[in-house]
C-alpha positions as CSV (number, residue, x, y, z in Angstrom):
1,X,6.3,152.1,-126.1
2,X,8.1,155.0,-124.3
3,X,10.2,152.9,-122.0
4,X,11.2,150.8,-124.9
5,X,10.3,147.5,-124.0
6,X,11.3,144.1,-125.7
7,X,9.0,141.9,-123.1
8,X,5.8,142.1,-121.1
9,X,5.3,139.4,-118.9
10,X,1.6,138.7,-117.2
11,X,0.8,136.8,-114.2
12,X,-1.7,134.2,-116.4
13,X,-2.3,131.1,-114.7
14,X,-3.0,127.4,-115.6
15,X,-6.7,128.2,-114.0
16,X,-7.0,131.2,-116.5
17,X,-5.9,129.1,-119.6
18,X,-8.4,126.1,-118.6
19,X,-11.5,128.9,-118.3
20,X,-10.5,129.8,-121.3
21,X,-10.2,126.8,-123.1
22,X,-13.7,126.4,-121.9
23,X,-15.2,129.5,-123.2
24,X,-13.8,128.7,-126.7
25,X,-15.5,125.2,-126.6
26,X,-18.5,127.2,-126.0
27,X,-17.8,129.2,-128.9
28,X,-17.2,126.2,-131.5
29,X,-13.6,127.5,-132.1
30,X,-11.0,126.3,-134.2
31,X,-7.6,125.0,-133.0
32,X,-6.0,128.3,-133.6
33,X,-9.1,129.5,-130.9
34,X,-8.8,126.7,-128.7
35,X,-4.7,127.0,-128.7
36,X,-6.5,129.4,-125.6
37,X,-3.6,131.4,-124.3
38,X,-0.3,131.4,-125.9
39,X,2.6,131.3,-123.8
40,X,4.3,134.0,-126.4
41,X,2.5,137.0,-128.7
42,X,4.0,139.6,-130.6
43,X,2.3,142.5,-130.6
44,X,5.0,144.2,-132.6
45,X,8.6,143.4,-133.9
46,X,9.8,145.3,-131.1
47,X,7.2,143.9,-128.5
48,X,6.3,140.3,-127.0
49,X,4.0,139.5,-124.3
50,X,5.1,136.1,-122.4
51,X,3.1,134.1,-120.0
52,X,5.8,132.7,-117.7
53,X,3.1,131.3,-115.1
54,X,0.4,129.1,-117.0
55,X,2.3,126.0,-115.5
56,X,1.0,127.0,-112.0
57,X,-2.0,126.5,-110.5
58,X,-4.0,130.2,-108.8
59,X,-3.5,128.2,-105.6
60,X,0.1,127.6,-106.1
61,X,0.8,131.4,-107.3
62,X,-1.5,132.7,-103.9
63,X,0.5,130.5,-101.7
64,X,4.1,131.9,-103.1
65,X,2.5,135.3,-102.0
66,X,1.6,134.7,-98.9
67,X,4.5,133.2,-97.8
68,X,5.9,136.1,-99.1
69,X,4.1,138.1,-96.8
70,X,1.7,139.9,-99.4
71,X,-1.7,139.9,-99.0
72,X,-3.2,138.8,-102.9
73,X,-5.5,141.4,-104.4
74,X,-9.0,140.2,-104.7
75,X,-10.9,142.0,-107.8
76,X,-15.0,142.0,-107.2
77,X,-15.3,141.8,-110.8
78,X,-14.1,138.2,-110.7
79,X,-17.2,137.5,-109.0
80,X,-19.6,139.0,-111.3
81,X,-21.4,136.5,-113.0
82,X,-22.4,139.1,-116.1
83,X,-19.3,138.0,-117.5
84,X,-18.7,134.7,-119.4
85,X,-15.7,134.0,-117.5
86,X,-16.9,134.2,-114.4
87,X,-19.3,131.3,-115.1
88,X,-17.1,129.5,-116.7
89,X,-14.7,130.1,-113.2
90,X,-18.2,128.7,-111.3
91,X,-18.5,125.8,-113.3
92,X,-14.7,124.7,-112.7
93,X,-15.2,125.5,-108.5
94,X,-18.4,123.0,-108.5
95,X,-17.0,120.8,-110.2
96,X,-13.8,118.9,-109.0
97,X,-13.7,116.2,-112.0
98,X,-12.4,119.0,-113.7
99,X,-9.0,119.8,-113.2
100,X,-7.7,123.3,-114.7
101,X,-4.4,122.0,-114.8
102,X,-5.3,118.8,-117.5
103,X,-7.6,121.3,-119.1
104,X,-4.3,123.7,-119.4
105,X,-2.3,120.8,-120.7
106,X,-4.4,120.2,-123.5
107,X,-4.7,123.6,-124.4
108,X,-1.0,123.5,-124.7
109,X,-0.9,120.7,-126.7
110,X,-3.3,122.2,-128.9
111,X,-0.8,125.0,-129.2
112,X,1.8,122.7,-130.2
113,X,-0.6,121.7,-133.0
114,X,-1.2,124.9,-134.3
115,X,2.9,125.5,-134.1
116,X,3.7,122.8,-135.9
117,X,0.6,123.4,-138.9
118,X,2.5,126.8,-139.1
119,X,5.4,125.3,-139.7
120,X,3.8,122.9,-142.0
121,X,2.2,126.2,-144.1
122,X,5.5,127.6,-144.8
123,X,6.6,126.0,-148.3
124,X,3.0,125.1,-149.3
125,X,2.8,129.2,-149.3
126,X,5.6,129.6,-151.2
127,X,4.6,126.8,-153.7
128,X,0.9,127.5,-154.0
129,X,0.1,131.0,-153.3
130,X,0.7,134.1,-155.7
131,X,0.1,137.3,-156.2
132,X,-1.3,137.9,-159.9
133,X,-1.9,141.0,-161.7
134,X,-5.3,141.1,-160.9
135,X,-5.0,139.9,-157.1
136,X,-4.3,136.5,-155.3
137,X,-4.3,132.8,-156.7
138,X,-4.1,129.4,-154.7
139,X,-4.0,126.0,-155.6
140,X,-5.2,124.5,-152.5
141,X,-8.3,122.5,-153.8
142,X,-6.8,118.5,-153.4
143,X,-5.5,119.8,-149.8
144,X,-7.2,118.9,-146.5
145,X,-9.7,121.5,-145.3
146,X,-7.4,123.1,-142.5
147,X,-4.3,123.9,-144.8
148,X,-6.9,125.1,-147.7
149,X,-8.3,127.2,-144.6
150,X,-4.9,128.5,-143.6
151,X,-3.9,129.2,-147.5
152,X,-7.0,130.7,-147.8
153,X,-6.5,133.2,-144.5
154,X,-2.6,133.7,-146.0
155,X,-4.1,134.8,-149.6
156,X,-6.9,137.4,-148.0
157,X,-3.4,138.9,-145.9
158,X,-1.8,139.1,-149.5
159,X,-4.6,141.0,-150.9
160,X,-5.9,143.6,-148.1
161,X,-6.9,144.5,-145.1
162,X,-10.0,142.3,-144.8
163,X,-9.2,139.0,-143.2
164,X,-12.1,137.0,-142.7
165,X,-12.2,134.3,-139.8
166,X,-13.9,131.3,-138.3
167,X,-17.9,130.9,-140.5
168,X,-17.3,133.7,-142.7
169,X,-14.1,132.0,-143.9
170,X,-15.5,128.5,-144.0
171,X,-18.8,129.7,-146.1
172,X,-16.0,131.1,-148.3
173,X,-14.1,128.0,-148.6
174,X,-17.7,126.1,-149.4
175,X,-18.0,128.3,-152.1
176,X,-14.2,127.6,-153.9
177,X,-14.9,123.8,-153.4
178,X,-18.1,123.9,-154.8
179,X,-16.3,126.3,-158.3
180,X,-18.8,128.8,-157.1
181,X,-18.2,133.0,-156.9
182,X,-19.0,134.8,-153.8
183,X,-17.9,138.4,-152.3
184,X,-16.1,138.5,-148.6
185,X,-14.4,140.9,-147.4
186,X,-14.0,143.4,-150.3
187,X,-13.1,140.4,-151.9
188,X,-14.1,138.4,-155.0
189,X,-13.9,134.7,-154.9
190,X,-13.6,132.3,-157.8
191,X,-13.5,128.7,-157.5
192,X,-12.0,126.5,-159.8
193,X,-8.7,123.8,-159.4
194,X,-7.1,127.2,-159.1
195,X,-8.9,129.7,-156.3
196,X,-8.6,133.7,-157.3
197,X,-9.0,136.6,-155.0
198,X,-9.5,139.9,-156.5
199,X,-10.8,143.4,-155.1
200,X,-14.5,143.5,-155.2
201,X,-15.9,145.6,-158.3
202,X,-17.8,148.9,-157.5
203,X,-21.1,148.1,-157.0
204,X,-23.3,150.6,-159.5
């Protein structure tokens, strides 16, 4: 942050957001996951990252630079098939059904999904999240199981640091259906038609 910059931009590419999107397939990720590369990320309120190039193609971006008359840098470790990207790289060369830019599309979309669930999060936060004496409270049990996921992610930010994601948070959220208790993340769960979140006691 010495320079003071607002904006970082990086040279992603629609090839890069399709291996992605691939890998976190792999994974079993959520649409937040599988929203793959976002076009815009704060890293702080006085940084963003964008990601001006995911509409274009690697071949489109190495063709602008050689006509340019600069030669593209080639980095070995691209090649080396330890890493999962690599291999996910190799299975979209051998494969030319697959098209990294329909892959990117959907990924995009996906993004727009995730937006717009954001969006959708806002006044159900205000309406049925809050912060109690004793720690968090949500009423989120008669709500589909993404937006009692999302509350649920909201109240662990409202109590602490912890903030559980993808299994750990749905084992949790089996738990509150079910009226159970369970511990996650320094926190104690209580089911119910209302869900609280309190600090974990000391264990003896």
């Amino acid at each position: 942050m010495a320079r003071r910059l607002r904006w970082l931009a990086t040279a992603h590419h629609a090839d890069d957001q399709a291996e992605t999107l691939l890998m976190r397939l792999a994974r079993g990720s959520g649409l937040s996951g599988l929203s793959a590369i976002r076009e815009r990320l704060p890293i702080s309120p006085d940084l963003t990252i964008i990601r001006p190039l995911l509409d274009w193609s690697k071949a489109e971006l190495r063709a602008v630079v050689e006509q340019a008359g600069i030669d593209p840098v080639d980095d070995p470790s691209n090649r080396d098939p330890a890493h999962d990207r690599t291999r996910f790289r190799s299975l979209l060369a051998a494969h030319d059904w697959i098209e990294p830019a329909r892959l990117a599309r959907s990924a995009a979309a996906l993004a727009e999904a995730e937006e717009a669930l954001d969006f959708a999060l806002r006044p159900l936060e205000q309406e049925r999240l809050w912060v109690t004496a004793s720690g968090v409270s949500l009423h989120a049990f008669d709500l589909p199981a993404e937006l009692q996921r999302r509350l649920l992610a909201r109240a662990f930010r409202r109590l602490g640091p912890g903030r559980p994601r993808g299994p750990e948070l749905d084992r949790a959220l089996e738990c509150l259906r079910r009226g159970g208790r369970c511990t996650l993340a320094g926190a104690l769960l209580t089911g119910g038609e209302v869900w609280k979140l309190s600090p974990e006691p000391p264990r003896a």
